[in-house]
N, C-alpha and C positions, 0 to 999 in steps of 0.2 A: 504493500500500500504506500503510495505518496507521503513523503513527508507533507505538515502543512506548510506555509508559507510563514508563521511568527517559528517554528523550529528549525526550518533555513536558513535565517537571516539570527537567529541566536547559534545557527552553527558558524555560519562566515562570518560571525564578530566578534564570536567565543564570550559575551554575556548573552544574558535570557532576560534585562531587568530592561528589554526594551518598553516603552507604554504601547500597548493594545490597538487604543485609537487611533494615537497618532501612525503608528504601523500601519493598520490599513489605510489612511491617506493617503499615505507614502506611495503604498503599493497602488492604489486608483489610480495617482498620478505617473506613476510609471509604467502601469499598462497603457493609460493614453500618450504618453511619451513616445513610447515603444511602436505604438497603432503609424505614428504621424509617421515615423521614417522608415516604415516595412516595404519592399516592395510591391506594386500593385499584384501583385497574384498572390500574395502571402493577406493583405487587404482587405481581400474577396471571404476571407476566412471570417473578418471582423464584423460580417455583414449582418445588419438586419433590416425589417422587413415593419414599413406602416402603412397601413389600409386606408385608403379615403376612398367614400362613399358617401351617399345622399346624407348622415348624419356630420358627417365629417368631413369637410369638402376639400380643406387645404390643410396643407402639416404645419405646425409651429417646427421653427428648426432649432428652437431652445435645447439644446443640450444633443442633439445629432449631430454627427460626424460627415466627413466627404460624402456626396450623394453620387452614388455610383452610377444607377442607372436607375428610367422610370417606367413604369408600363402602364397601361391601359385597357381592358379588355374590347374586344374588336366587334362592336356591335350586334352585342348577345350570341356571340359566336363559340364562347367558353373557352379560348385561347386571348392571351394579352399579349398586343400591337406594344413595341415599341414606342415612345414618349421624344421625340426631337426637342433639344434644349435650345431655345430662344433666350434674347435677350430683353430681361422685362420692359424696357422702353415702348415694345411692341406688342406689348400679352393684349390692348384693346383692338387692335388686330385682329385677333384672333376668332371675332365672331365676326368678320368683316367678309362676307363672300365671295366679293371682288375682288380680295387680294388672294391673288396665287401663290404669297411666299410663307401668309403668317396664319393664314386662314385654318384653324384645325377640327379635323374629323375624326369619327372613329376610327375610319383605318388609318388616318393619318393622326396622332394625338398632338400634342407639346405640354413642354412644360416650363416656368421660370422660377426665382426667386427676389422676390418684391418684399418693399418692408410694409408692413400694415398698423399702424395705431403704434408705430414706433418696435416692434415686433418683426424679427425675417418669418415669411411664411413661403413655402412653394405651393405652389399654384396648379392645375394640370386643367387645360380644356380639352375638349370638352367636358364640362363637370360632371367629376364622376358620380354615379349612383347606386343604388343596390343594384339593378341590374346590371350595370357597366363599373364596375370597380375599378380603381385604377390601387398599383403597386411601389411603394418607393423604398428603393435598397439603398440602405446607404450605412455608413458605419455608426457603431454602435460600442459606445466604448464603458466599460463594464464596473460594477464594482464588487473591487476587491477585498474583502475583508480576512484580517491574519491567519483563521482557523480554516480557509480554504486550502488545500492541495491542489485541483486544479482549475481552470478558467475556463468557462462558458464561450463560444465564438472566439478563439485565439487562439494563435496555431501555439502546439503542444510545440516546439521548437524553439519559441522565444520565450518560455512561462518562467524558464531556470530566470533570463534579463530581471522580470518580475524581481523575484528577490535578491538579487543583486540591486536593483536600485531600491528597493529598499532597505537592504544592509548600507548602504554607500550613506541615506540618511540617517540611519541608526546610531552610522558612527561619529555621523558628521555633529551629531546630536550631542553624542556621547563627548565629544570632543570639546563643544561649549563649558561641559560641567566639568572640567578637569584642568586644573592646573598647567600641570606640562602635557600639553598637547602632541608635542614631539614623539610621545611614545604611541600615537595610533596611526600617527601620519606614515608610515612605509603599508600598513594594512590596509589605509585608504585608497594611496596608490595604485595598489595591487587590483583592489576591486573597481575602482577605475578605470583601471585599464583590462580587466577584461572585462567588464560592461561596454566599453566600448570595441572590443575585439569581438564581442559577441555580436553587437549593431551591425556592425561593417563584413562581419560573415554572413548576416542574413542579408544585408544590402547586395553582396557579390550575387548571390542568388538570380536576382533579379534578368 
């Protein structure tokens, strides 16, 4: 069985008197760390999945990741059409018939993202419904908390980075509350440099 992720980060710092909370902060913000500079087919792993329809019409992209791709289904057809990303300057456009570039239909959808009431929201015409739903993948960046082993949507390939960066805070932490700081500094090192030996081997991937 998996270690969890607060027993990795007290292996690679050799205390256990990390704080709980602050741990899994740690750990959130270096999964999304992580998410930002993955290559894109590693990305694809991170994805998830919000439904708009006739209750829902547009997404708030409050706390969503890269929007990967959109879909649309294709006039009660049971398969989802493809979503062309326009630029919001032209989403009133889009119910304009005359116009052949912005105009959007079922087989043909789009989509943008507009600010609304001070709020980014993506948009998709034609407006999706229960019958016509439309699909929006995009990243999804997770939270981590200490007593996890492993991560939901994230490739099992980068989880080890996971607590490496948050041992790197742990110590960094640990390093505030101590006198002579000199004595964690070659340990910090270390796990800095393979946090980022780890980055740049999944980056090569690419």
């Amino acid at each position: 069985m998996a270690e969890s992720f607060k027993n990795q980060v007290d292996a690679l710092t050799g205390f256990a008197g990390t704080d709980d909370d602050a741990l899994s902060d740690w750990l959130t913000a270096g999964a999304a760390e992580i998410i930002h500079q993955l290559p894109n087919a590693l990305k694809q792993q991170c994805a998830g999945i919000s439904d708009l329809d006739n209750s829902t019409t547009v997404m708030d992209m409050d706390g969503k990741g890269e929007i990967l791709y959109v879909t649309r289904e294709n006039a009660d057809s049971g398969f989802q059409a493809p979503c062309r990303k326009i630029p919001s300057m032209y989403g009133g456009l889009t119910t304009d018939s005359s116009n052949t570039i912005y105009f959007a239909t079922s087989t043909d959808p789009v989509y943008w993202i507009e600010s609304q009431s001070g709020a980014a929201k993506l948009v998709v015409k034609p407006t999706p419904t229960s019958a016509q739903p439309a699909k929006v993948y995009h990243i999804s960046y997770p939270t981590v908390t200490h007593g996890l082993a492993l991560i939901a949507n994230f490739p099992d390939g980068a989880e080890y980075l996971v607590a490496l960066y948050g041992a790197i805070k742990a110590l960094e932490r640990l390093m505030l509350d101590q006198e002579d700081q000199e004595v964690y500094a070659p340990q910090l090192a270390t796990l800095k440099q393979d946090y980022a030996q780890g980055l740049g081997a999944l980056k090569g991937g690419e």
